[in-house]
VEXDREN-2710 file (C-alpha; in Angstrom, 1 decimal):
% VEXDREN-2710
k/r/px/py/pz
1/UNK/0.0/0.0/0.0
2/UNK/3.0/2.5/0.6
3/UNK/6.1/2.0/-0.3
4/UNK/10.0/4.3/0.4
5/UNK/11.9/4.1/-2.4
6/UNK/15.4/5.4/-2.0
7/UNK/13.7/8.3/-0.2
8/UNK/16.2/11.3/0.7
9/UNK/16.6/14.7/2.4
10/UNK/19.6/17.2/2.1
11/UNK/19.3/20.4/3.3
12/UNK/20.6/23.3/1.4
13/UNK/23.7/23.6/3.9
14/UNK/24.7/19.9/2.8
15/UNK/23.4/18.3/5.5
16/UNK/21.8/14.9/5.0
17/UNK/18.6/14.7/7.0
18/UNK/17.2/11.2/5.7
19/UNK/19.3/8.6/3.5
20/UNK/18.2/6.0/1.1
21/UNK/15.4/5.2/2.8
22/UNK/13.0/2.4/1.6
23/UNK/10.0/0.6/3.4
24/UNK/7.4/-1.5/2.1
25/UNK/4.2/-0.7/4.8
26/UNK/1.1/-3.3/4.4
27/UNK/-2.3/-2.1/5.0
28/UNK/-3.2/-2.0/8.0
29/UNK/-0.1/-2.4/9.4
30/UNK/1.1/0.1/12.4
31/UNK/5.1/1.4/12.3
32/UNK/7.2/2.8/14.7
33/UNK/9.9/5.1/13.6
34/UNK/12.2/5.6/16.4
35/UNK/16.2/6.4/16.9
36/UNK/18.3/9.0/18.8
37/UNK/17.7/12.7/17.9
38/UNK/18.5/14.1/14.7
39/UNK/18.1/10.5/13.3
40/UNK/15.5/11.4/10.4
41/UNK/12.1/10.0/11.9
42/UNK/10.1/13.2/12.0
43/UNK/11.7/14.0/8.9
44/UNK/10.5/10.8/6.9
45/UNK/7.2/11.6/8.2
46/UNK/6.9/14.9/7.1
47/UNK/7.7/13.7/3.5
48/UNK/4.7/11.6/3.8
49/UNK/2.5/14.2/3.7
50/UNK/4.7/17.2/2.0
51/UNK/5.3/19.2/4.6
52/UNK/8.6/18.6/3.7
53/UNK/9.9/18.1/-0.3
54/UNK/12.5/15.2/-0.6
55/UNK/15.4/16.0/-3.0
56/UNK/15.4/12.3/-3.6
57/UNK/13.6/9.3/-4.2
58/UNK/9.5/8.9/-3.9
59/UNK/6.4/7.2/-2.0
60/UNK/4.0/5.3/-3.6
61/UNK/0.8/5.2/-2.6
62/UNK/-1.5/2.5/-3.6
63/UNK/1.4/2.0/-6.4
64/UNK/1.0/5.8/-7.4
65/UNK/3.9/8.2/-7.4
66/UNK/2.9/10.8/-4.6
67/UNK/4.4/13.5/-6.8
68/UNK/2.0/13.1/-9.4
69/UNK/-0.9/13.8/-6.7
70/UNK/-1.6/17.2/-5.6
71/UNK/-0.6/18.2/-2.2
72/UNK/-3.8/19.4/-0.7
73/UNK/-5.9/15.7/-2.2
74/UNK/-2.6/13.8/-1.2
75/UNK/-3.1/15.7/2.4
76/UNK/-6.6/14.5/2.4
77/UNK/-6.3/11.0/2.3
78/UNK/-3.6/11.4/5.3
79/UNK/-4.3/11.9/9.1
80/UNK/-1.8/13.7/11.0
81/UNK/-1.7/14.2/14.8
82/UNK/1.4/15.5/17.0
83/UNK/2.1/16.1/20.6
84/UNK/1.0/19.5/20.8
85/UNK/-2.4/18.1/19.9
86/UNK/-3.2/21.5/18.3
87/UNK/-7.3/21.6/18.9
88/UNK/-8.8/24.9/18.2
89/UNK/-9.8/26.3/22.0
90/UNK/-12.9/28.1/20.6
91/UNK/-14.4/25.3/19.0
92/UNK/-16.7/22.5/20.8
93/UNK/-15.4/18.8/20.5
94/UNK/-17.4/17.7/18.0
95/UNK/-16.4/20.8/16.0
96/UNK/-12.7/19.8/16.8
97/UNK/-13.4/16.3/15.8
98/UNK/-14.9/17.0/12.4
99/UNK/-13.2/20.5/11.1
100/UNK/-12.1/18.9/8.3
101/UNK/-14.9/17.2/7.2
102/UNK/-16.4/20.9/7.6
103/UNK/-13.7/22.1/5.1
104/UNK/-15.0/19.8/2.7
105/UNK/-18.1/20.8/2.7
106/UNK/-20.1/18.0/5.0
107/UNK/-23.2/19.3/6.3
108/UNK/-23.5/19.8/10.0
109/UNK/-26.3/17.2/11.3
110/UNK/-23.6/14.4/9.5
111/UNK/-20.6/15.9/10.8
112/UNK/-21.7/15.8/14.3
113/UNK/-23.0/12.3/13.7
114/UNK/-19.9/11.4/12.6
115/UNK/-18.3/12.7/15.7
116/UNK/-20.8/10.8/18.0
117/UNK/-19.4/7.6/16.3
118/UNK/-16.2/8.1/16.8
119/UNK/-16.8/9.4/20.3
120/UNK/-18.6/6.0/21.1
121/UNK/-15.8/4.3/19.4
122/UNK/-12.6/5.7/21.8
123/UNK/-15.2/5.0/24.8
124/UNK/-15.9/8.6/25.6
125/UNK/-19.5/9.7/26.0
126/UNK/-20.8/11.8/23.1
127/UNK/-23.3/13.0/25.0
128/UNK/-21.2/14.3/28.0
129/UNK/-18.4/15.4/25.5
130/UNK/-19.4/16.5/22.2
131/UNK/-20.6/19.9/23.3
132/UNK/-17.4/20.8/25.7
133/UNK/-14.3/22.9/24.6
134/UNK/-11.1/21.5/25.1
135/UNK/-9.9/23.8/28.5
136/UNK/-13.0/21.1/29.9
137/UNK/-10.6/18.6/29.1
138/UNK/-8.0/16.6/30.5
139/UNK/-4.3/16.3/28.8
140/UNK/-5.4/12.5/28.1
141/UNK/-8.4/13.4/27.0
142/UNK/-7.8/16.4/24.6
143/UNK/-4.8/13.8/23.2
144/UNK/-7.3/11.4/22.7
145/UNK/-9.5/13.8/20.6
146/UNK/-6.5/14.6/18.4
147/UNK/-6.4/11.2/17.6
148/UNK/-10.3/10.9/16.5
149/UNK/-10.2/14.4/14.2
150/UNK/-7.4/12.6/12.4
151/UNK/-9.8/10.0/11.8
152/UNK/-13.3/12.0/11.1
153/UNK/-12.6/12.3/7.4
154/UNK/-12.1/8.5/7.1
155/UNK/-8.3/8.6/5.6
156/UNK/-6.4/5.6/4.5
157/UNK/-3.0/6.4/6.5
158/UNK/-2.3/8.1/9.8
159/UNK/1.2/9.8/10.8
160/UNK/1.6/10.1/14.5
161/UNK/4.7/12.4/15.6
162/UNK/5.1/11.6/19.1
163/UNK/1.2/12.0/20.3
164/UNK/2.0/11.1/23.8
165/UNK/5.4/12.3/24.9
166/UNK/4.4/14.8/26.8
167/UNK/2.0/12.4/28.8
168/UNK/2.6/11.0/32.4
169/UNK/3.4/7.0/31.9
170/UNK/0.2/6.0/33.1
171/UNK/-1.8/8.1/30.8
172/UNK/0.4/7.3/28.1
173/UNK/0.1/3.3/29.0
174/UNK/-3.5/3.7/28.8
175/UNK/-3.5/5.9/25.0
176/UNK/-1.1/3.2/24.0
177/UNK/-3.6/0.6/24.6
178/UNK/-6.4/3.0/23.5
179/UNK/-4.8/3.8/19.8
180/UNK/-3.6/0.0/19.3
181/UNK/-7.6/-1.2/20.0
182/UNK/-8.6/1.3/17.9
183/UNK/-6.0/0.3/14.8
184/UNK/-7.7/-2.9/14.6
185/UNK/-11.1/-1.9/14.8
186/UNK/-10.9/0.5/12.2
187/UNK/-7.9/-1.5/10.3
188/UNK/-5.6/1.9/9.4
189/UNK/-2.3/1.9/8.6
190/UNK/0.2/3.6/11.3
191/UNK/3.2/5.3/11.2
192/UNK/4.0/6.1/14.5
193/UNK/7.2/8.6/15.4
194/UNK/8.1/8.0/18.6
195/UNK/10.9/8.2/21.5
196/UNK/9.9/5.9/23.3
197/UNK/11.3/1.9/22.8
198/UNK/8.9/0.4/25.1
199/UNK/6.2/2.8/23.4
200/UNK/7.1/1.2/20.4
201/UNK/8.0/-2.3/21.5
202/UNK/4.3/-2.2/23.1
203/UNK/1.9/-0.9/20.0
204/UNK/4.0/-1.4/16.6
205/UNK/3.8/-4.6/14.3
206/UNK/7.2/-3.7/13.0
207/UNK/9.9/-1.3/14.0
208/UNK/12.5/0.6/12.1
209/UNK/15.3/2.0/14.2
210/UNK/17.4/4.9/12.2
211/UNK/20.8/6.4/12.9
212/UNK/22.0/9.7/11.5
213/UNK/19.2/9.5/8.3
214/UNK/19.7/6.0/7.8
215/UNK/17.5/2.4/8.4
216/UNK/19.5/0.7/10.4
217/UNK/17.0/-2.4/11.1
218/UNK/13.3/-3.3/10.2
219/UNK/11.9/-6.1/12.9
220/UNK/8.7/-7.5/14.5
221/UNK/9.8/-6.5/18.4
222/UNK/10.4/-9.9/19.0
223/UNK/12.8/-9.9/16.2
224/UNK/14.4/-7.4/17.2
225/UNK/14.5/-8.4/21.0
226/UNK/16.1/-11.6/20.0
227/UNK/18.4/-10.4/17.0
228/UNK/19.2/-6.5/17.3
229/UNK/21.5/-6.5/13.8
230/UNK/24.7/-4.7/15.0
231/UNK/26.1/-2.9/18.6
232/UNK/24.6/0.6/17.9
233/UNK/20.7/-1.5/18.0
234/UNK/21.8/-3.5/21.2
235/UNK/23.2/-0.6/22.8
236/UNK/19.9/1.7/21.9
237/UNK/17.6/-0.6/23.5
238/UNK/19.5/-1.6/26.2
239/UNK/19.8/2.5/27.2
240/UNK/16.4/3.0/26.7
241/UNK/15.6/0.0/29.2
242/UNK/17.3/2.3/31.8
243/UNK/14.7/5.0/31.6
244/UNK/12.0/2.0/32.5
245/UNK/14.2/1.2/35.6
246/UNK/13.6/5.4/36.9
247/UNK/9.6/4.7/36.2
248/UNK/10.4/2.0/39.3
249/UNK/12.1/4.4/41.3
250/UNK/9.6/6.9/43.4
251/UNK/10.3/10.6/43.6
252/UNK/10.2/10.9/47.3
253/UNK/13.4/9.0/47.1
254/UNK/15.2/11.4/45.3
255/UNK/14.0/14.8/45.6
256/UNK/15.9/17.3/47.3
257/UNK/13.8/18.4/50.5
258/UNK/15.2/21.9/51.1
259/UNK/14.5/23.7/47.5
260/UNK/15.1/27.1/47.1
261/UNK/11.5/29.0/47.7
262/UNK/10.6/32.7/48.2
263/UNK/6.9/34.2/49.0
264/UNK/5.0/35.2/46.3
265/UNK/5.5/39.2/47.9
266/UNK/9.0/39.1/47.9
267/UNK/10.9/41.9/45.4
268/UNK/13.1/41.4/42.7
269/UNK/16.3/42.4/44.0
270/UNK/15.9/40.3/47.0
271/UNK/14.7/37.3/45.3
272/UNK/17.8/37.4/42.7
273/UNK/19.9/38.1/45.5
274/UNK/18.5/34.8/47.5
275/UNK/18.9/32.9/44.4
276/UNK/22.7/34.5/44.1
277/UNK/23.3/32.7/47.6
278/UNK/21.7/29.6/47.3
279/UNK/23.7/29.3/44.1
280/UNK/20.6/28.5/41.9
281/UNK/19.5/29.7/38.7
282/UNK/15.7/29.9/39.3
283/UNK/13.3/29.9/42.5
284/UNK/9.8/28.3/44.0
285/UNK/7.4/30.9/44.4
286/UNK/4.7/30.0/47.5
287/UNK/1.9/32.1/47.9
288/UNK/-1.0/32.4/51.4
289/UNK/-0.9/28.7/53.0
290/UNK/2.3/27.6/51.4
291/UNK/0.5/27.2/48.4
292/UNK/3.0/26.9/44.9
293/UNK/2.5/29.1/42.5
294/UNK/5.2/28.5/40.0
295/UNK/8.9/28.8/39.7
296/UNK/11.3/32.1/38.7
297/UNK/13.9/32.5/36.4
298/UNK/17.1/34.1/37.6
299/UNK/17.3/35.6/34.0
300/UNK/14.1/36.9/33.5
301/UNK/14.3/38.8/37.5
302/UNK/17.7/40.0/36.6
303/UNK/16.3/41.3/33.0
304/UNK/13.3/42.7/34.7
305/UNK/15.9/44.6/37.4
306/UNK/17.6/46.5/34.5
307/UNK/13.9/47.5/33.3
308/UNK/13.9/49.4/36.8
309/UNK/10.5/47.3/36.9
310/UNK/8.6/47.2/40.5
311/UNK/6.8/44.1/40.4
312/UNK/7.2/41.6/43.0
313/UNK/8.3/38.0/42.0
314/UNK/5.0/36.5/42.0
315/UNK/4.8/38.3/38.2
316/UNK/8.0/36.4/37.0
317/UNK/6.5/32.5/38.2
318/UNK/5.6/30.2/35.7
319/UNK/4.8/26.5/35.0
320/UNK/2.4/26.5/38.3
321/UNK/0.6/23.5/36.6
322/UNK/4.0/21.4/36.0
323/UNK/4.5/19.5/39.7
324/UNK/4.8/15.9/40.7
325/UNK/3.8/14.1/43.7
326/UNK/6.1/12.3/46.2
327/UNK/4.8/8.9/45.2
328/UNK/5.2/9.4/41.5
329/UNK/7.3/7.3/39.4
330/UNK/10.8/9.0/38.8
331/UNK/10.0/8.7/35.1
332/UNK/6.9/11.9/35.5
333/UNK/9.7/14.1/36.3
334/UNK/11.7/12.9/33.6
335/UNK/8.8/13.9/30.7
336/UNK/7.7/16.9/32.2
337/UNK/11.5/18.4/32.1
338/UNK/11.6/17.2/28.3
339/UNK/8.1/18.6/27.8
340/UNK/8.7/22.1/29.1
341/UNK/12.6/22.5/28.6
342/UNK/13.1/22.9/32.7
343/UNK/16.0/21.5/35.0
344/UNK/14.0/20.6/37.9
345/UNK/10.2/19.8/39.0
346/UNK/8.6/21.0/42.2
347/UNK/7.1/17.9/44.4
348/UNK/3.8/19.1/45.7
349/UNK/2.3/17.3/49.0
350/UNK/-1.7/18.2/50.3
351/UNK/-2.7/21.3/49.2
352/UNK/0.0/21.7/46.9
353/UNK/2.4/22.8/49.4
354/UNK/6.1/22.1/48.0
355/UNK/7.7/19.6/49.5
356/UNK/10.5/19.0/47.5
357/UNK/12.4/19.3/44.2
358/UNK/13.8/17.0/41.6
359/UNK/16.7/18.2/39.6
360/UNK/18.5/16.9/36.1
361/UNK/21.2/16.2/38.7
362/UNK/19.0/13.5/40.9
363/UNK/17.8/12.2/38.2
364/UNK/21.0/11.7/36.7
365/UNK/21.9/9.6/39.4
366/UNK/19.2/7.6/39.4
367/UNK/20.3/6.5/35.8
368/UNK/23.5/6.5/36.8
369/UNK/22.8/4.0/39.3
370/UNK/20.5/1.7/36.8
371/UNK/23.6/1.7/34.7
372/UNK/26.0/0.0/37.5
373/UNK/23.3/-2.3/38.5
374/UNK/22.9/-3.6/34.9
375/UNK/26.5/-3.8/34.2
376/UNK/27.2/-7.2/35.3
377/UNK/24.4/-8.6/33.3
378/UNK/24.9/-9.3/29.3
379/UNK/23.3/-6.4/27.5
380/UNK/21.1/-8.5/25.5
381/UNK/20.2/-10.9/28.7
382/UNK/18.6/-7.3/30.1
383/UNK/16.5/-7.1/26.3
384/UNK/15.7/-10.2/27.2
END
C-alpha cells in the first residue's frame, strides 16, 4: 500500500537529514519510527504528507507516485496528529473532531454524527463530550480527541509524531492501549514517530530504528529483542531499558527536600539576590498557606531589574501547573522536564504545598545507578 523508495533529504547547507530510505508498509499495518535525535524520523514523516519536499527518491501510494498527486488531495487521504495536539480552544469537541470534514463541505447534522461515532468508538460519552471545549478537558483526554479528528474524514494512512510524549506514563500506557484497540477496529495503517522503545515495543507490528538519516534495522519486536543487527541496536535498547528502571524508582526517594523557595510578595532584587546565595538559577514561588505558585527564572528577574520594573516575584513565576507528587514514578519528572525544557520539578504534597524538588542532577543519578546495577548482566540478557 505505501512503499519508500530510496527516499532522501539534504538540506541546502549539505546536510543529510534522511538517507536511502526504503520501506514496504502493508495495509493495515502500524510502524514505529524511532532512533536518537536528529536521526530522520520526523523528517521521513513529514515527507509523507509534503510538509517537507524530498530531493530524492519517492512514495508510492497504492502504487501511485505521490508527486504526481496534488498536495492538498494527497493531504486528504492522510491523518496527522502531534504532541501538541493542536485543537482549536474556541471550538466545541465535536467541532474539533470533524473540522475537516467541515472544510469539505459535509453538512452539520452528519458531521456531528460522525463525531458521535467516533466518540462512542474511543469509549468517551458523546453526549457528555461532544458539546465541551477543550480547557474542559484533560491532557489524556484532549490527546485522545486529536487522535479521532485525524480519523473523522475516514483517511487511509495516519502519521503520528510523538502524540503522547508529553503524557505522564500511566496516561500514556493507557492511550497506547487505547490507539492500538482502535487500529484494529478501524484497520488503518500507522506510522508512528516516537521516543519511546517500550512505546514502540508495546503498539507497533514492525519497527525501524534509524541512525543519522539512515535504516539501520526493520523487525517485528520480538525480532528485534532476539536479533538487534549490530552494537549501535543493542546498545539503543539496552539504554532506553534504563529510563524504564527510573519509572520504578519513586520521587520521594530522590527529591531534594530543602528547594530554594521565596513568598510570592518578595521583590526582585531580594529574590535574585537569595537565588545568588543559594547558588541556583531559578526559585519556587509560594503564595498564602504555602500554596506553589510556579517557579522564577534568575534571567528573567535580573532582566526585569535593569527594566527598573517594580513588580514583585510573583509576576515572573511560571509552569504552576507542572509538579509531581512524592509517590510518582521518577519517570513523571523525567517527561515533564523534556516537555517544558526545565532542570527541575517541584514535588507538591496536600494542598500543593512544595515539599521537595527534583533536579537533572537527581535524576541523573538515578540512571546512573541503573547503569552499574545492569552492568554485570549481558546487554542483551537485560532485552531479554
Amino acid at each position: 500500500m505505501l512503499t519508500f523508495s530510496h527516499l532522501g533529504k539534504t538540506y541546502p547547507d549539505g546536510t543529510d537529514a534522511v538517507v536511502d530510505f526504503n520501506l514496504e508498509v502493508a495495509r493495515g499495518e502500524l510502524i514505529a519510527l524511532i532512533g536518537p535525535s536528529g536521526c530522520g524520523k520526523s523528517t521521513t514523516l513529514r515527507m509523507v504528507n509534503r510538509l517537507i519536499e524530498p530531493t530524492s527518491g519517492t512514495v508510492m501510494l497504492d502504487g501511485q507516485d505521490y508527486k504526481s498527486m496534488d498536495p492538498v488531495e494527497l493531504r486528504r487521504r492522510l491523518g496527522y496528529v502531534i504532541q501538541q495536539i493542536g485543537l482549536i480552544p474556541h471550538l466545541t469537541i465535536a467541532e474539533n473532531i470533524s473540522f475537516v470534514l467541515r472544510l469539505q463541505g459535509v453538512n452539520k447534522q452528519k458531521r456531528r454524527e460522525r463525531a458521535s461515532e467516533l466518540m462512542a468508538l474511543a469509549g468517551l460519552p458523546a453526549d457528555q463530550y461532544l458539546d465541551r471545549y477543550p480547557r474542559e478537558l484533560s491532557g489524556g483526554q484532549q490527546q485522545r480527541i486529536g487522535v479521532l479528528r485525524a480519523l473523522a474524514h475516514d483517511p487511509e494512512i495516519i502519521l503520528m509524531d510523538e502524540p503522547f510524549g508529553a503524557l505522564d506514563p500511566l496516561m500514556r500506557e493507557q492511550l497506547q492501549d487505547e490507539l492500538k484497540r482502535l487500529q484494529q477496529a478501524v484497520q488503518k495503517t500507522i506510522i508512528f514517530v516516537t521516543h519511546d522503545m517500550d512505546e514502540a515495543l508495546r503498539i507497533a507490528d514492525r519497527i525501524v530504528i534509524m541512525r543519522a538519516g539512515r535504516v539501520i534495522q526493520v523487525a517485528t519486536p520480538e525480532e528485534m529483542l532476539r536479533n538487534p543487527a549490530d552494537e549501535f541496536v543493542a546498545e539503543f535498547i539496552g539504554r532506553q531499558r534504563l529510563l524504564r528502571q527510573a519509572s520504578e524508582v519513586a520521587v520521594r526517594e530522590i527529591m531534594l527536600d530543602n528547594p530554594a523557595m521565596v513568598s510570592a510578595d518578595t521583590g526582585l532584587a531580594q529574590s535574585l539576590e537569595f537565588m545568588r546565595r543559594r547558588k541556583v538559577d531559578s526559585v519556587l514561588v509560594k503564595g498564602p498557606n504555602d500554596v506553589f505558585v510556579g517557579a522564577a527564572r534568575a534571567r528573567d528577574v535580573q532582566r526585569a531589574l535593569e527594566a527598573r520594573e517594580q513588580s514583585k516575584i510573583s509576576a515572573y513565576a511560571r509552569h504552576g501547573s507542572v509538579f509531581v507528587g512524592p509517590d510518582d514514578p521518577a519517570m513523571n519528572a523525567i517527561h515533564h522536564m523534556l516537555a517544558y525544557g526545565l532542570d527541575a520539578i517541584p514535588v507538591l504534597g496536600p494542598g500543593k504545598v512544595v515539599v521537595g524538588i527534583v533536579t537533572r542532577g537527581t535524576l541523573a543519578g538515578v540512571l546512573d545507578d541503573a547503569l552499574r546495577t545492569s552492568a554485570a548482566a549481558p546487554a542483551l540478557e537485560a532485552n531479554a
